[in-house]
LUMZATOR-595364 format. One record per residue (C-alpha): residue number from 1; x, y, z. Coordinates in steps of 0.02 Angstrom, whole numbers, plus 50000, padded with zeros to 5 digits. Layout:
# LUMZATOR-595364
NUM; X; Y; Z
...
END
This chain:
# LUMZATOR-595364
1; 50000; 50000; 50000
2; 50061; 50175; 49962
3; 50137; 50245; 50097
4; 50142; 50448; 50094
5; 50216; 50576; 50229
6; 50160; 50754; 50210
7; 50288; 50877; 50261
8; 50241; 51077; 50322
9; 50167; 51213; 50233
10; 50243; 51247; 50079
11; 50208; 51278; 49884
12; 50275; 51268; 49691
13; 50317; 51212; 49520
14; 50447; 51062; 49444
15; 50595; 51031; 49371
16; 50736; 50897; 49298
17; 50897; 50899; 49370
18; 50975; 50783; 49510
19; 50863; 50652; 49565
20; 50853; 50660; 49766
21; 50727; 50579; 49895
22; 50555; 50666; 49899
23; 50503; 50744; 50047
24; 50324; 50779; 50020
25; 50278; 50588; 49919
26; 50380; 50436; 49957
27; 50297; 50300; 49826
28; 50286; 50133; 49845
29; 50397; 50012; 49709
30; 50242; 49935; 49618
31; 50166; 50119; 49626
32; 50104; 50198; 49453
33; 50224; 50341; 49518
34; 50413; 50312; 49511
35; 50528; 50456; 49590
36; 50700; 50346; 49616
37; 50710; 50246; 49461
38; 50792; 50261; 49279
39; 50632; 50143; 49234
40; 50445; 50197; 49239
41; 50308; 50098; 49177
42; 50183; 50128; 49004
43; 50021; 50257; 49064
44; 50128; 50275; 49238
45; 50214; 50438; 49286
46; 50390; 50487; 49304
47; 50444; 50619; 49425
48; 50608; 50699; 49439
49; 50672; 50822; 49576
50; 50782; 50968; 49573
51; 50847; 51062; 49727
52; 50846; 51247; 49707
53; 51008; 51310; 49801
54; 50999; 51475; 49758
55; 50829; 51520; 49793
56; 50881; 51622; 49932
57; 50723; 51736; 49955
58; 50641; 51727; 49810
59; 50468; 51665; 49815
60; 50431; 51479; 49731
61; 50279; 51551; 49672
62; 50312; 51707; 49576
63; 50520; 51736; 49556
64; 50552; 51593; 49464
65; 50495; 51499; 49330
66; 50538; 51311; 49262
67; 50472; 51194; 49127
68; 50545; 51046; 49080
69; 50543; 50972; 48896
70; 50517; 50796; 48881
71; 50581; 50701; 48715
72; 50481; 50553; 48692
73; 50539; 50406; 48593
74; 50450; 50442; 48446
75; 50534; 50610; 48438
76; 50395; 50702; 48500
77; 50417; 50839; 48624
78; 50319; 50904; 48780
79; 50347; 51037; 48885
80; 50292; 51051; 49060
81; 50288; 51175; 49193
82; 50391; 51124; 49353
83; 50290; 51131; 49538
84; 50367; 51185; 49695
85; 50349; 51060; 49823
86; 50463; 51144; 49981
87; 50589; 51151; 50061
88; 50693; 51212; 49917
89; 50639; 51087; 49776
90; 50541; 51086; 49621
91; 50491; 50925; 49551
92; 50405; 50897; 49367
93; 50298; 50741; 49315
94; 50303; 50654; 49139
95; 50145; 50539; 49106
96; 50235; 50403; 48999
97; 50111; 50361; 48848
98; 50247; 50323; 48752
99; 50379; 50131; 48777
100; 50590; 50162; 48763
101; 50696; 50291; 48791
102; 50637; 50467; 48848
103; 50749; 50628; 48876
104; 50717; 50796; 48972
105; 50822; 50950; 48981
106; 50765; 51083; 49124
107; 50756; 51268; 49083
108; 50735; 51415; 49213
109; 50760; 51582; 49271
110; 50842; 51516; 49423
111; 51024; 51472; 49371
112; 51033; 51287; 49493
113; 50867; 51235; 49393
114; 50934; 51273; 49230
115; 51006; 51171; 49086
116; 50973; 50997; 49215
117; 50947; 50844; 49101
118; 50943; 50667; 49121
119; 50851; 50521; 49022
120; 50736; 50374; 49092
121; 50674; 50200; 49005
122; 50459; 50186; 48994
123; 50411; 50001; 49021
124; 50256; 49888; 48950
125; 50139; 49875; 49097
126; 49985; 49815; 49121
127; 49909; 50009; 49182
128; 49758; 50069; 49098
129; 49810; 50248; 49051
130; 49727; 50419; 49060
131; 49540; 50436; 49001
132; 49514; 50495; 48815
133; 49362; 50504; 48698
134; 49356; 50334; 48623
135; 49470; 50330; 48441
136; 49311; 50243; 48358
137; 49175; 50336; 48435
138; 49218; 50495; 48522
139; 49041; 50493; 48605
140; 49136; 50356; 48726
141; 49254; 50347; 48831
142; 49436; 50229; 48825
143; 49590; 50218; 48950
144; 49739; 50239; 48830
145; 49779; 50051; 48832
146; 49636; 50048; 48717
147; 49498; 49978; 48837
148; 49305; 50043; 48824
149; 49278; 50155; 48983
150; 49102; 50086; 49075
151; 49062; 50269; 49141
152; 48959; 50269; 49312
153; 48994; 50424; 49425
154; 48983; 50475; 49597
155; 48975; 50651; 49687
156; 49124; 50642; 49810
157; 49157; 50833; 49811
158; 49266; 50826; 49994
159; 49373; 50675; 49931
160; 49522; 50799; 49926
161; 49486; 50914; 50054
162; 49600; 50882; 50205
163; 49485; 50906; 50355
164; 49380; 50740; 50286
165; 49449; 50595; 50390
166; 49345; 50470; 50322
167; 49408; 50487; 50139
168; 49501; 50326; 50123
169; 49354; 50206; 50157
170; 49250; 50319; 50043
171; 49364; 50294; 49894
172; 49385; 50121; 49955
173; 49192; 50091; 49958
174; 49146; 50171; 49782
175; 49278; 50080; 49694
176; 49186; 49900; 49784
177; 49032; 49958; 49728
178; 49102; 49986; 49541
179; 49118; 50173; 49531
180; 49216; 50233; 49395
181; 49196; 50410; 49382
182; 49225; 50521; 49557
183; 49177; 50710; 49538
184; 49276; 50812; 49677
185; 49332; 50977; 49704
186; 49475; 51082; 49786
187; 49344; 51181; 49914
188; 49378; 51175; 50104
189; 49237; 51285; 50143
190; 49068; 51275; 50088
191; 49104; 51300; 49901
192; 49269; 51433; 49889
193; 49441; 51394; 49875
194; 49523; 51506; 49976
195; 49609; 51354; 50077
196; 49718; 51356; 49923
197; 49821; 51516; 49976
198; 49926; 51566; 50107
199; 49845; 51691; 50203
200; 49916; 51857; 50098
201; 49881; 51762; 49934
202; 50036; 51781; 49896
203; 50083; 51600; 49874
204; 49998; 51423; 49894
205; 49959; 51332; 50054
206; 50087; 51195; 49983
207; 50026; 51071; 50138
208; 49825; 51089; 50077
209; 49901; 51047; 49896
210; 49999; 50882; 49950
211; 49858; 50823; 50041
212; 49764; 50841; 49880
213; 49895; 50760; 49800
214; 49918; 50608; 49933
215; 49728; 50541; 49906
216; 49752; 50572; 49719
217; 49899; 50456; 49708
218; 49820; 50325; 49844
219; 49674; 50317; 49738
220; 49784; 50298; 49574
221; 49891; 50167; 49684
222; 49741; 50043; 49743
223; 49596; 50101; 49636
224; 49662; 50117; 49441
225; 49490; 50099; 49371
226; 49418; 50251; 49475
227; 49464; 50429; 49363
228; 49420; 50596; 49447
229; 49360; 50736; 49400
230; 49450; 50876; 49485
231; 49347; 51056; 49513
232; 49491; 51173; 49552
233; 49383; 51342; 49539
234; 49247; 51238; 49653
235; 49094; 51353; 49666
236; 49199; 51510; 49691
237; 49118; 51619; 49592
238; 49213; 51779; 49640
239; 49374; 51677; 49609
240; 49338; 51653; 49440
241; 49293; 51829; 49422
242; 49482; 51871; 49475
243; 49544; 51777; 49356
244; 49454; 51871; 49228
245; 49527; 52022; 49306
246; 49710; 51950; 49284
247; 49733; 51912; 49468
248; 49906; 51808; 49484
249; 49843; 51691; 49637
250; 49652; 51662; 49535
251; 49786; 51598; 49362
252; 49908; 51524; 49492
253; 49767; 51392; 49545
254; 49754; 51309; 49375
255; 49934; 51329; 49309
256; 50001; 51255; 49477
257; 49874; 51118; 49474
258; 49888; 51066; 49301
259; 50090; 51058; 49336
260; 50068; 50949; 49484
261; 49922; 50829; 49425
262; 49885; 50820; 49252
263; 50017; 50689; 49228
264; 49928; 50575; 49334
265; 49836; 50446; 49245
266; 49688; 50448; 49341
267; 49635; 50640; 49338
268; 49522; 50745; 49227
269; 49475; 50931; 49221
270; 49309; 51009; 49285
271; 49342; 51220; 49292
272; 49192; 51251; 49397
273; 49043; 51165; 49449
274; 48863; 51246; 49473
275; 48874; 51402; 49399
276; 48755; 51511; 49327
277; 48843; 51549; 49162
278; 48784; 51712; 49080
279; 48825; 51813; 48930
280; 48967; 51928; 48956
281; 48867; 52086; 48973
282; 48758; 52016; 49089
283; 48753; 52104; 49284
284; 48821; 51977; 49394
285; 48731; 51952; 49579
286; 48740; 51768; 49649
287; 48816; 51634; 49550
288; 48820; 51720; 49397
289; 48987; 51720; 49282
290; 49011; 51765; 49113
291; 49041; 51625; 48989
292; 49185; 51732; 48931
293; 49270; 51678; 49101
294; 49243; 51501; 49095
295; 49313; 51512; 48920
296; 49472; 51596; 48943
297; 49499; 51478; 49084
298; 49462; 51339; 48949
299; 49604; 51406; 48824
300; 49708; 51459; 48940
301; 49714; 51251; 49021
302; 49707; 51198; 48845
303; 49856; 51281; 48790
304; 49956; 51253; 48944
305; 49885; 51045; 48951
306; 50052; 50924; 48880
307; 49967; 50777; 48924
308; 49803; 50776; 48825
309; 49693; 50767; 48984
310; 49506; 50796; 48960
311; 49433; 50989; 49010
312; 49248; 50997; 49033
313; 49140; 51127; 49145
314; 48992; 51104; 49252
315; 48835; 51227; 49252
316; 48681; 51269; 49374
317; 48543; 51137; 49330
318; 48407; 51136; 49173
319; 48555; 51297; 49085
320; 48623; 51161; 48997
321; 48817; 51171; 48936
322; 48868; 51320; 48861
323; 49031; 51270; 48788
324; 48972; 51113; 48645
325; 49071; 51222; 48497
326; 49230; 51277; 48619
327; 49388; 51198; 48562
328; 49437; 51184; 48737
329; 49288; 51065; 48785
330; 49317; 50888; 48773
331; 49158; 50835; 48882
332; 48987; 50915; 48864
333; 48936; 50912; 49074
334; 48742; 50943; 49114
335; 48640; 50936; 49280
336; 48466; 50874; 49252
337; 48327; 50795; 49321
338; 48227; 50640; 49309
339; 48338; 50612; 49153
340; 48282; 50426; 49145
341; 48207; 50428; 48975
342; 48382; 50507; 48903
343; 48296; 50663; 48831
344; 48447; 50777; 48856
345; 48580; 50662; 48823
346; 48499; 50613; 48657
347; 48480; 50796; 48644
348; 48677; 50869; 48659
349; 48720; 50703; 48581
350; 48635; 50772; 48419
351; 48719; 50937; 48453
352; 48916; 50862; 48457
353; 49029; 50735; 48449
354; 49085; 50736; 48607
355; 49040; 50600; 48764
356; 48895; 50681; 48862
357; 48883; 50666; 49042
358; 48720; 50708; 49142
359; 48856; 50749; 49305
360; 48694; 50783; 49437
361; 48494; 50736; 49433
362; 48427; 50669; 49593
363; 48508; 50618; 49761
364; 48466; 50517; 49892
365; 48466; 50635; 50007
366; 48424; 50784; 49901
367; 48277; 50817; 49791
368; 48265; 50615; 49834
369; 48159; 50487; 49740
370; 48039; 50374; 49818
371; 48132; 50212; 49768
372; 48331; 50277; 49758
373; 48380; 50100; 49717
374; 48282; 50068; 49573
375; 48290; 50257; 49530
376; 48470; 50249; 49513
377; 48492; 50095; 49423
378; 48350; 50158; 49289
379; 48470; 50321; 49262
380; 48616; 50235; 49216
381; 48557; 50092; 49110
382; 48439; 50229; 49041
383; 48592; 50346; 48996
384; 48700; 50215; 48931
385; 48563; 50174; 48811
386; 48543; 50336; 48761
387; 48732; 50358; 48723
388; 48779; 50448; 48876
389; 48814; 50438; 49038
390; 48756; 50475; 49226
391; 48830; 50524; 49396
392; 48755; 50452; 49549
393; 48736; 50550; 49706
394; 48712; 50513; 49898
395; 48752; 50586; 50063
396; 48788; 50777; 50078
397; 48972; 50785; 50016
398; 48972; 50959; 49996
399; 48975; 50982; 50169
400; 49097; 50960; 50303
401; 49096; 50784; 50387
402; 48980; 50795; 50533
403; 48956; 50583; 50595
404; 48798; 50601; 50505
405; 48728; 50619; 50338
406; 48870; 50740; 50272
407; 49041; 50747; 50197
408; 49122; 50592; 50127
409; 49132; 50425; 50177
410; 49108; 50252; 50146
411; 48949; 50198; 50055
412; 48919; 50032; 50129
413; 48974; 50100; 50296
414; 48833; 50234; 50249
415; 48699; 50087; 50189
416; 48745; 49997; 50367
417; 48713; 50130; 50474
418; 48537; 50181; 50384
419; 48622; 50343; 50329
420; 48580; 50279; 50141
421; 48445; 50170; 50079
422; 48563; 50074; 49939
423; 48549; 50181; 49803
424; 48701; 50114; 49719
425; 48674; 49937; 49741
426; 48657; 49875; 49556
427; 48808; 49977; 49493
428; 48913; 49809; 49505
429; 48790; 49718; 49398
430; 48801; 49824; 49260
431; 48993; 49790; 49254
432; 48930; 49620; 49260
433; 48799; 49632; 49102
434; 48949; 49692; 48979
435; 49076; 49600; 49056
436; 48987; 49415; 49053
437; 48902; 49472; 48879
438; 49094; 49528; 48790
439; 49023; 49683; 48730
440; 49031; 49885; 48744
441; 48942; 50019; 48674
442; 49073; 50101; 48563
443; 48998; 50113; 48385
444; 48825; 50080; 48464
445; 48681; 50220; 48392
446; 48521; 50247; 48525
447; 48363; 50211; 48427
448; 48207; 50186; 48537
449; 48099; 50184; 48403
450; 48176; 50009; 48378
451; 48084; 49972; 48538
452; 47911; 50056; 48523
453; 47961; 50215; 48544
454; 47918; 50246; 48716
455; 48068; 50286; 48821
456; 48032; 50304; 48982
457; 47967; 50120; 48977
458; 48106; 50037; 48851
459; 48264; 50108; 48810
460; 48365; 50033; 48644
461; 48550; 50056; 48575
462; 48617; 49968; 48432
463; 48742; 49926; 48297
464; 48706; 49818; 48156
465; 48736; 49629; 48245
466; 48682; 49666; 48422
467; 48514; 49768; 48502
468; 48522; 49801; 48694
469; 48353; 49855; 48768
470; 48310; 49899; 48950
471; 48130; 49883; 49000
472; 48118; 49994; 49138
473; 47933; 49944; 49167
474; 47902; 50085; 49297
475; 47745; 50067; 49391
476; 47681; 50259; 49374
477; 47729; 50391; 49270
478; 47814; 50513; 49373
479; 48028; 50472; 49389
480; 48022; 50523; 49563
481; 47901; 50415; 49633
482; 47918; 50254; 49497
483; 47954; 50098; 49569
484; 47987; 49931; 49474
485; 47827; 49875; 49390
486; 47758; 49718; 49466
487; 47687; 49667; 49289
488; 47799; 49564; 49170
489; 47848; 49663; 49037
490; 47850; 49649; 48846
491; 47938; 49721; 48702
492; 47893; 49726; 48496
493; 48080; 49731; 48430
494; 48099; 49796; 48255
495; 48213; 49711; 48181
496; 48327; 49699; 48003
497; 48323; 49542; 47903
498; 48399; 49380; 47985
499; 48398; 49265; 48128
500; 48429; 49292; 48309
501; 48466; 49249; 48479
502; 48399; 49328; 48633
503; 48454; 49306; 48820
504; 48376; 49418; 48949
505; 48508; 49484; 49116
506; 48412; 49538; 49281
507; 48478; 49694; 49330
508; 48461; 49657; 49516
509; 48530; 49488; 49511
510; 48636; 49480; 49371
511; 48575; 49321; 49313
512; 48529; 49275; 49137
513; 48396; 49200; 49058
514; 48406; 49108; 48857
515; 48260; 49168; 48753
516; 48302; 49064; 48613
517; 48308; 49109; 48405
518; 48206; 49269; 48379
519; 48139; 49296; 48215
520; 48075; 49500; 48157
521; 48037; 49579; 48063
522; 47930; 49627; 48212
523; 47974; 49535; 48365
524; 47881; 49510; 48525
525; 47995; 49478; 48660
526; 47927; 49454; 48850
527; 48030; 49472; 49023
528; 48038; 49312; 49136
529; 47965; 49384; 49261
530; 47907; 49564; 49365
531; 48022; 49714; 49382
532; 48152; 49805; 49251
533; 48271; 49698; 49122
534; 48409; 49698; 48998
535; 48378; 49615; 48840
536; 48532; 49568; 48737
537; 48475; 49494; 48561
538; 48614; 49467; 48431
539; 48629; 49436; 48236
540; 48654; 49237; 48242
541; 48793; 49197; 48082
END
């Protein structure tokens, strides 16, 4: 297990130069990180560290500057911004995407960080790699070893913050439950980011950062398949209004944070999350800010990102996503409600090319449905088969930690206790369903009219051999108070030209069920039994 000590308060950016001992991260051997090593592994990272000896009293933060280019094997080049990390040293991170021999040469203002070079050897491994849009269907998502990403999300805003003590057996607990997606952001208090200064704002509160930093790396360390979504900006509204202004501690958030974590395989970017975004001429009161901020926060990351890592942004709920068309935008982010008929993923899908995420619609605890288990599970088979994705969401993790219902911590600890009513407790089935069945969705096209057109009942995705179906079979019409129909229910499949086979997978159970040859054009397939189902029916050759 990864072992990490967290020195005192201190701040910065990274460079190449002598490798030394690290006094902020000491990693274990089999980590994804290596620090002491002339070998790093394929989709791990590399760090190197470089004592500053003349940095006398200068500040890490705004005297001196470092960036490190990276030669690649292929000949490619990448330059990155070093970090301060204290007591004298700055450090820089390489994600290594690429097998053989890699180079870096160091080049700063500060004469003991400049012209430092060295050269390190990238090993096969068996790590998964940082999250992209899927090469053969950017509407998906794939780890760089080429796998299909199975999206399902979770609100842990407080994972990073360091007055959470109960963070381990929340990351822990998600990843048991099959979590792959955590959404957290960089706020101590309620939703600024303030924490992330020293008290002048005149440099970072470097101890607030490592913490961040430790948890990232545990997480990357015993939970690979979990990716994050890091919310630097939080819900810091007149933060992001700073950095409109040109305010150096507002730009220093995301420059120093992209330095420090965007090499890390396991991290994505989220500028803000909740915000009312406006037109730029618009008066501002509450939680407005102008889209122009947002978007010059966008190309600013963009330009500054060497490693490729995804940049979305998250907006107040039913406003949509303002930023489909940016160039900057890799993930189209929308808070909803009752989304379990897919109507606004189908709708942004339409819009783009781009994976589209419904981030926040009901929680169990807030704005909460009736029947959260069955409401849950209905969202994200519902999304998937509409081409998206969903985000689940439970206790109150945008609050501090209280022993009760707030702040993070584990989910089944949660469920135990009666804090939670199970919400997520079909998420590892649906791992199950595409797992067992040797399938994904890439290259899939949502098509309920396949299935009778009636969404909210049966949602259908496609490609030309196989047609997935869920039968939600609600008992009512209204999302929020639906439960699982107690009637067995029935689908009229229309289907191309052939013959084929049918098995239905319980959702609950995750057990299957043959249905034997099925022959169209229209088909009428019915459910074993009461309750929702997943009906898999392939082109037999």
């Amino acid at each position: 297990m990864t072992k990490i000590e967290l020195p005192g308060r201190i701040f910065g950016l990274v460079v190449s130069g002598v490798l030394i001992a690290s006094s902020s991260i000491k990693v274990a051997a089999d980590s994804s990180v290596t620090t002491h090593s002339n070998t790093a592994r394929l989709y791990g990272v590399h760090e190197i560290t470089l004592p500053a000896d003349d940095l006398g009293s200068r500040s890490p933060w705004t005297d001196v500057e470092v960036a490190v280019d990276y030669t690649l094997p292929d000949g490619t080049r990448k330059t990155v911004d070093g970090f301060y990390d204290g007591e004298g040293r700055f450090k820089s991170r390489a994600y290594c995407c690429q097998v053989g021999r890699w180079s870096w040469r160091s080049r700063s203002s500060l004469a003991s960080l400049d012209r430092g070079e060295g050269s390190f050897e990238v090993v096969a491994s068996r790590l998964q790699g940082k999250l992209r849009k899927h090469p053969q269907d950017p509407r998906q998502f794939a780890r760089d070893n080429g796998e299909w990403f199975l999206h399902i999300g979770d609100t842990g805003y407080r994972y990073v913050t360091a007055t959470e003590p109960q963070w381990k057996a929340y990351i822990d607990q998600v990843a048991e439950i099959g979590v792959t997606k955590v959404r957290t952001w960089f706020c101590q208090g309620r939703g600024d980011v303030q924490i992330l200064f020293d008290d002048d704002r005149k440099g970072l509160n470097l101890a607030y950062w490592q913490e961040i930093d430790r948890r990232l790396v545990y997480a990357l360390s015993e939970h690979p398949d979990v990716v994050f979504q890091l919310i630097p900006y939080g819900e810091d509204t007149e933060e992001l209004l700073r950095y409109r202004d040109g305010d150096p501690a507002s730009r220093l958030i995301a420059r120093y944070a992209q330095a420090r974590f965007s090499a890390l395989p396991n991290v994505t970017w989220c500028i803000s999350n909740d915000r009312e975004i406006v037109a730029d001429d618009t008066s501002l009161k509450g939680r407005r800010v102008p889209a122009g901020v947002i978007d010059m926060i966008g190309r600013d990351m963009a330009a500054r990102e060497p490693w490729g890592t995804l940049i979305t942004n998250h907006q107040a709920r039913f406003s949509g996503y303002a930023f489909v068309d940016a160039p900057w935008s890799d993930i189209v982010t929308i808070e909803d409600l009752d989304q379990v008929g897919g109507e606004a993923l189908l709708d942004y899908r339409a819009r783009g090319s781009d994976p589209v995420v419904n981030d926040e619609d009901r929680y169990e605890l807030y704005r909460s449905p009736k029947d959260p288990r069955y409401f849950f599970r209905r969202l994200m088979w519902a999304s998937l088969f509409s081409g998206g994705q969903a985000t689940y969401g439970g206790l109150r993790t945008y609050e501090p930690y209280d022993g009760g219902v707030q702040g993070v911590q584990g989910y089944l600890d949660a469920v135990r206790d009666g804090k939670l009513t199970g919400g997520a407790a079909d998420f590892r089935q649906i791992h199950r369903f595409f797992d067992e069945a040797g399938l994904t969705l890439v290259g899939m096209i949502p098509d309920d009219a396949a299935a009778g057109n009636d969404p909210l009942r049966r949602k259908c995705i496609h490609n030309d051999d196989v047609i997935l179906v869920y039968l939600a079979n609600p008992d009512g019409e209204k999302a929020e108070t639906d439960r699982a129909g107690k009637k067995t229910p029935t689908v009229v499949l229309q289907l191309p030209a052939g013959r084929y086979g049918g098995r239905w997978f319980n959702p609950v159970t995750g057990e299957w069920s043959t249905v034997g040859e099925i022959k169209g054009p229209a088909a009428t397939c019915t459910a074993p039994g009461a309750g929702d189902w997943v009906l898999l029916v392939e082109r037999l050759r």
